[in-house]
C-alpha positions in Angstrom: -161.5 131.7 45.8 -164.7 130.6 44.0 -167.1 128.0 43.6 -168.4 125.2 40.5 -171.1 127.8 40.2 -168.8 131.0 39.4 -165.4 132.0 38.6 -162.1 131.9 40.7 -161.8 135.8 41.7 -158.2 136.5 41.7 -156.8 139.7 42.3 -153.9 141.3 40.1 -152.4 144.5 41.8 -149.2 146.2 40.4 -149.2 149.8 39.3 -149.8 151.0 35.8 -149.3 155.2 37.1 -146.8 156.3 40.1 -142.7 155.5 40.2 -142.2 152.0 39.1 -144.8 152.1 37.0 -142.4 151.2 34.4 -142.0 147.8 35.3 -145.1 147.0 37.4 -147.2 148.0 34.0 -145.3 144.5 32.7 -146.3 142.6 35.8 -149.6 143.9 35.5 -149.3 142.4 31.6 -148.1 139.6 32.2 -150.2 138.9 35.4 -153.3 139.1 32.7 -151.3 137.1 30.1 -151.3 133.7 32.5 -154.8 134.2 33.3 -155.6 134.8 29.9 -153.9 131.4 29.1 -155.3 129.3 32.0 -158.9 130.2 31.2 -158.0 129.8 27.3 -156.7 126.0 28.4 -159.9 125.7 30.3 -159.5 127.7 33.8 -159.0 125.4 37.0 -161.0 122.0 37.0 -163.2 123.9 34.1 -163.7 127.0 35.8 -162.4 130.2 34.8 -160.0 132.7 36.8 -161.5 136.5 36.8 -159.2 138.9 37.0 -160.3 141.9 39.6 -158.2 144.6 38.3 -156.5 147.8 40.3 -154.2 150.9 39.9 -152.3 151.4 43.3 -150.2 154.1 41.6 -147.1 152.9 43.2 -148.5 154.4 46.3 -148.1 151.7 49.8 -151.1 153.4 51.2 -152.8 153.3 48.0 -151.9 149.0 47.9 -153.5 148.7 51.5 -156.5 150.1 50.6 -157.0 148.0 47.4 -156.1 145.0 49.1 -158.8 145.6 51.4 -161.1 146.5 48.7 -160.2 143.3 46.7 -160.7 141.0 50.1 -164.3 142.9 50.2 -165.1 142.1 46.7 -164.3 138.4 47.8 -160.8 138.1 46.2 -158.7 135.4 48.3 -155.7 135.4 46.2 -153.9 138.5 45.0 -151.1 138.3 42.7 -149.0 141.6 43.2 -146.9 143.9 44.3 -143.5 145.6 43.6 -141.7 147.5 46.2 -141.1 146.2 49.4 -143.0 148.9 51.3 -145.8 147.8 49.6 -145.8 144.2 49.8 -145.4 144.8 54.0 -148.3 147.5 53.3 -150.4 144.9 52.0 -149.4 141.4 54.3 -151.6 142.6 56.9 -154.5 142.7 55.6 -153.9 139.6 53.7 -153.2 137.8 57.0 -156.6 139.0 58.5 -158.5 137.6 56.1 -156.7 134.6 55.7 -156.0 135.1 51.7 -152.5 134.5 50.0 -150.7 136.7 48.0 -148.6 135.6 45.2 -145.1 138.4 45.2 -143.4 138.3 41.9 -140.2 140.4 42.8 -137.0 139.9 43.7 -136.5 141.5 47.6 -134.8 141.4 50.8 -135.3 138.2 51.9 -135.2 137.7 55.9 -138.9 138.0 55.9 -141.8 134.9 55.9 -145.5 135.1 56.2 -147.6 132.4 56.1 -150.0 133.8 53.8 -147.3 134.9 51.1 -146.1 133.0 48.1 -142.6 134.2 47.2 -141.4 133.8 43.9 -138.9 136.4 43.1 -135.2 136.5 43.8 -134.1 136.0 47.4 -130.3 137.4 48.5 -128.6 134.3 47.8 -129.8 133.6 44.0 -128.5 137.2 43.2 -126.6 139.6 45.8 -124.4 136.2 46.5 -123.6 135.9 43.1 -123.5 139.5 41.8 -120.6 139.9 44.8 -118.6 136.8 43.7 -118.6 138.3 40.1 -117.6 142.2 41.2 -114.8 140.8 43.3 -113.8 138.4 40.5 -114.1 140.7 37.3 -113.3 144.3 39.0 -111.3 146.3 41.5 -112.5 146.2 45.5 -113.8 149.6 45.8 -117.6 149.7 45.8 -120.0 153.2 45.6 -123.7 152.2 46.9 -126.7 154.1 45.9 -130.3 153.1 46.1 -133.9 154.6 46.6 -135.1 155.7 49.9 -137.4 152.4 51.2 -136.9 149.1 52.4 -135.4 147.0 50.1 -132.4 149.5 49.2 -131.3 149.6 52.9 -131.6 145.8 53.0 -130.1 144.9 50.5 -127.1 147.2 50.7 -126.2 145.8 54.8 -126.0 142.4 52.8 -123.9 143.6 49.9 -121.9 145.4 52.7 -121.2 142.0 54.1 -120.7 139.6 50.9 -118.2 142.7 49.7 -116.2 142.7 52.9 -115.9 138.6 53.1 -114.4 138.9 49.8 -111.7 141.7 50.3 -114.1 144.4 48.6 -114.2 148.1 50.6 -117.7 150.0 50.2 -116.6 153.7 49.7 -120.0 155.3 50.5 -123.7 154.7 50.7 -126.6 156.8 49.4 -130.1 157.1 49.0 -132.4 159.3 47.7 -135.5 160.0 47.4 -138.0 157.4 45.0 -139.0 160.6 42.9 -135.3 162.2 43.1 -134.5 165.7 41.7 -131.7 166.9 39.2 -129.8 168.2 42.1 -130.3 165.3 44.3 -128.8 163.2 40.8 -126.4 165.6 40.5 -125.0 165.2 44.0 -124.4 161.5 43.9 -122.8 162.2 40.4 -120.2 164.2 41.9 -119.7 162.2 44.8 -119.0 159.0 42.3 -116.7 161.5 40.1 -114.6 162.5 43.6 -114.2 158.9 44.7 -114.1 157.5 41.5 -114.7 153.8 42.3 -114.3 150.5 40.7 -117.9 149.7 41.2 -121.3 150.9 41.6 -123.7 149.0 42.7 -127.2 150.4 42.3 -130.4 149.8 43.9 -132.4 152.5 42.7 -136.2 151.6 41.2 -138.4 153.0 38.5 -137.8 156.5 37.5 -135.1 157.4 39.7 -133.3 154.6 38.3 -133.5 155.9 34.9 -132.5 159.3 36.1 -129.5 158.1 37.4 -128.2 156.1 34.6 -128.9 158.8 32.1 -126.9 161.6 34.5 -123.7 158.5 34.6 -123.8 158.6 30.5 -124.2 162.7 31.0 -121.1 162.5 33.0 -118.7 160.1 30.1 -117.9 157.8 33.6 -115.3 154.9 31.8 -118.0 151.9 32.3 -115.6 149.5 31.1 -113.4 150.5 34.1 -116.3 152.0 36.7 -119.6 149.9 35.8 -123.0 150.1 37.6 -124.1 146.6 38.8 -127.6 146.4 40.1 -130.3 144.0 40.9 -132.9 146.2 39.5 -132.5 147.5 36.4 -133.9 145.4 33.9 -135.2 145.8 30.5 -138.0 148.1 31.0 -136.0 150.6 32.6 -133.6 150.5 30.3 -135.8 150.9 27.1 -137.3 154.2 29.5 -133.6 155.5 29.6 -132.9 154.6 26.2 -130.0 151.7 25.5 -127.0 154.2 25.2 -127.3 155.4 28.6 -127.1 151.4 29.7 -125.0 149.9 27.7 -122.0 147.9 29.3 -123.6 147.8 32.7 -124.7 144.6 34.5 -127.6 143.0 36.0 -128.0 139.9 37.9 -131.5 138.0 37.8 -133.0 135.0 37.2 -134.4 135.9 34.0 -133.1 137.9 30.9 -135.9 138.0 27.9 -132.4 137.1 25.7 -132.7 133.5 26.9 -132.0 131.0 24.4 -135.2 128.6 25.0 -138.1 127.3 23.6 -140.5 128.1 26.3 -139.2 131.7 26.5 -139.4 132.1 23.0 -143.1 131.3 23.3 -143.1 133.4 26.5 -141.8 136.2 24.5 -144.1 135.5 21.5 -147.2 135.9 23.1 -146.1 138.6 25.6 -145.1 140.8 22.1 -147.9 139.5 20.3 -150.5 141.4 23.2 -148.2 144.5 24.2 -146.5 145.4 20.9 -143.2 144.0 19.0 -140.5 145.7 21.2 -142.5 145.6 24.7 -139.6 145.0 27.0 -139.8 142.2 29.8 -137.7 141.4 32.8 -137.2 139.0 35.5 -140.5 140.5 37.4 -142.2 140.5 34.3 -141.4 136.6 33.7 -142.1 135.9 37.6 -145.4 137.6 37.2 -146.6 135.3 34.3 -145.1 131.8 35.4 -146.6 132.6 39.0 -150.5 132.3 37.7 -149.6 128.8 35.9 -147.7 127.9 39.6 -151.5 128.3 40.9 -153.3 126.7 38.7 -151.6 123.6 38.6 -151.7 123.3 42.2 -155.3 123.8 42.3 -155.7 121.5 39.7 -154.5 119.4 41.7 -155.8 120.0 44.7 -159.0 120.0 43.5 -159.8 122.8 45.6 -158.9 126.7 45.7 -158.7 127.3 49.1 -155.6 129.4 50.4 -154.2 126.1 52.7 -155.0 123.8 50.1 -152.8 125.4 47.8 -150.2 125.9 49.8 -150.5 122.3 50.8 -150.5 121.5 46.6 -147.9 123.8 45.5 -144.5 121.9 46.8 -145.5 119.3 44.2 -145.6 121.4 41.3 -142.5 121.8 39.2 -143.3 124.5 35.9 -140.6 124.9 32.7 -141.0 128.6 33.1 -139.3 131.0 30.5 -135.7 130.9 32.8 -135.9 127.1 33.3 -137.6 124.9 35.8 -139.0 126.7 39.0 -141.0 125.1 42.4 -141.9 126.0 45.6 -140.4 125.2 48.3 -143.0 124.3 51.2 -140.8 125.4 54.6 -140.1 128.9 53.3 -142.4 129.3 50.4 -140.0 130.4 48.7 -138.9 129.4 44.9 -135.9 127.5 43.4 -135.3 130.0 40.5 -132.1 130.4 37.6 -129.3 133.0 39.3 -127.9 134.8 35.9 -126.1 137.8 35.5 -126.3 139.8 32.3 -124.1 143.1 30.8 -126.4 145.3 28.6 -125.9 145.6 24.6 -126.4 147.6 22.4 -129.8 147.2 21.5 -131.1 147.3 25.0 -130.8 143.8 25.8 -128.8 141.3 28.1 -126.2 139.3 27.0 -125.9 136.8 29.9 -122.4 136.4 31.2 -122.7 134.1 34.0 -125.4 131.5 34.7 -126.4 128.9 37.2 -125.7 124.9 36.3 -129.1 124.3 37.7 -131.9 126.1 40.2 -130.4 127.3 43.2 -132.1 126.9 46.4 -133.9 129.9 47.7 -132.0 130.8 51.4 -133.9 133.5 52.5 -132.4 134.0 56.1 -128.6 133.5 54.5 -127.9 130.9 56.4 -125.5 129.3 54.1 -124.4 132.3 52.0 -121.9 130.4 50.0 -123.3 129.1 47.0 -121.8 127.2 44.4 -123.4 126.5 41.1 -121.4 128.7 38.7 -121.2 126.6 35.9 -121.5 128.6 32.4 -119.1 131.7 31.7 -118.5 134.1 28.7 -115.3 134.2 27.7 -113.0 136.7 29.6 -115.7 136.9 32.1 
């Protein structure tokens, strides 16, 4: 990853063009933003990290082939990556060359590599929690629509099951396409109008996301009575579809850019102060910035930047990122994050209605589902 005789090459890969550019243009940000800060507090053992910088275009293919261009260049480490097609696009060549890559976004969980840091949301710190509050606050008849890759599917056969174990019945499931037309919008509109359920839950990403929340306003769906709850749509895509269209839907995530802390108000600060006043940041924004400090404390301490070192290093690290205190945890290389759940204002913002008494336990094979932790509610929530 370097040497005492030249800088600590670290790759940052999301895209700033393609279908979730919208939010991977705040990774990408924020990616910068950390590095920035490092090298401005003196880099790693006083040497600096430099940023090699890419444009996948939200394109898997695309993400292989920069991956393999970064390893050329010498890049060990790559933080990056958004969709789950292109995280599994880029593992393998990862994994040949022995690097690490750092994911900041939530995903499907059932999934380890050795050479992959995750620090986004597994299933159990937010499908798990999302289910308990549908079947708490709303009826039991579910609608699920996502995008056409990976994580949608996934994620929906574990909704499926967390519905069912808690008396819910999933009406229908849909996908379309990540770049969907006005007809294929249209059709899931209608179905939703037919089967008018008590619930949808949405898994759509980037512009197909903002698509379909701007057709549901089009269509004057009740949300107080028939919400959208999703794991996805966070404050990017809602200032690309405009707060109206989004208001009184829910999202559940470890981080909402509302919290009420000091470290996230300096998180938000200096994020705003580089991107502009009202530049909106989510949970894979937030995992995106407090993953670079993750790294360079544990090389810090390790005294050494090489790939098993820091794996070796970064079990001992605890950081007071913007949602609270996160780690690593060494068997799964997974992260202990904040399980929230927000409901969208007016502004465009989150105003959290549930939240976790403490970090919960990333679980990413599910293999104790059941999580308690619920401490903080919002009245009539």
């Amino acid at each position: 990853m370097g040497s005492r005789h030249g800088p600590i090459k670290v790759g940052v890969l999301f895209s700033q063009t393609g279908v979730t550019s919208v939010v991977e243009n705040t990774q990408y940000r924020a990616a910068l933003l950390g590095i920035e800060e490092v090298n401005a507090a003196g880099g790693v053992n006083g040497v600096e990290l430099e940023p090699v910088l890419s444009d996948p275009a939200s394109d898997p293919a695309t993400f292989k082939r920069e991956a393999e261009r970064m390893v050329a260049y010498g890049v060990t480490l790559i933080f990056g990556c958004y969709m789950s097609s292109t995280r599994r696009a880029v593992l393998p060549v990862i994994e040949r060359a022995g690097a690490l890559l750092f994911y900041p976004t939530l995903y499907e969980g059932f999934e380890f590599s050795a050479n992959c840091v995750y620090l986004g949301a597994a299933p159990n710190q937010n499908s798990v929690l999302l289910a308990d509050f549908a079947t708490q606050t709303f009826g039991p008849r579910y609608y699920l629509v996502g995008s056409n890759y990976v994580f949608p599917y996934e994620s929906n056969r574990i909704m499926r099951d967390l519905l069912a174990s808690r008396g819910g019945k999933v009406l229908e499931e849909r996908y379309v396409s990540l770049r969907p037309s006005e007809e294929d919008i249209a059709r899931v509109i209608d179905e939703i109008g037919r089967l008018s359920p008590d619930v949808v839950f949405s898994t759509m990403v980037g512009d197909g996301a903002t698509a379909f929340y701007r057709a549901f306003d089009r269509a004057g769906f009740d949300r107080a009575r028939m919400p959208i709850l999703s794991l996805t749509t966070g404050e990017p895509e809602i200032a690309a579809m405009g707060a109206g269209a989004a208001e009184g839907h829910y999202t559940s995530a470890p981080y909402f850019a509302s919290i009420a802390s000091e470290p996230n108000r300096r998180f938000v600060s200096a994020y705003r102060a580089a991107n502009g006043p009202s530049a909106p940041i989510s949970a894979c924004t937030e995992a995106a910035y407090f993953q670079v400090h993750l790294f360079a404390e544990a090389a810090r301490r390790s005294g050494r930047t090489s790939c098993a070192d820091i794996l070796r290093a970064l079990p001992t690290v605890e950081y007071d990122a913007p949602q609270g205190t996160v780690w690593v945890e060494g068997r799964s290389q997974h992260t202990y994050l904040h399980p929230r759940i927000g409901r969208v204002n007016r502004a465009g913002g989150f105003d959290i209605v549930r939240e976790s008494d403490a970090a919960v336990r990333p679980d990413p094979y599910m293999v104790e589902p059941e999580v308690a932790g619920w401490g903080r509610f919002a009245a009539g929530h």
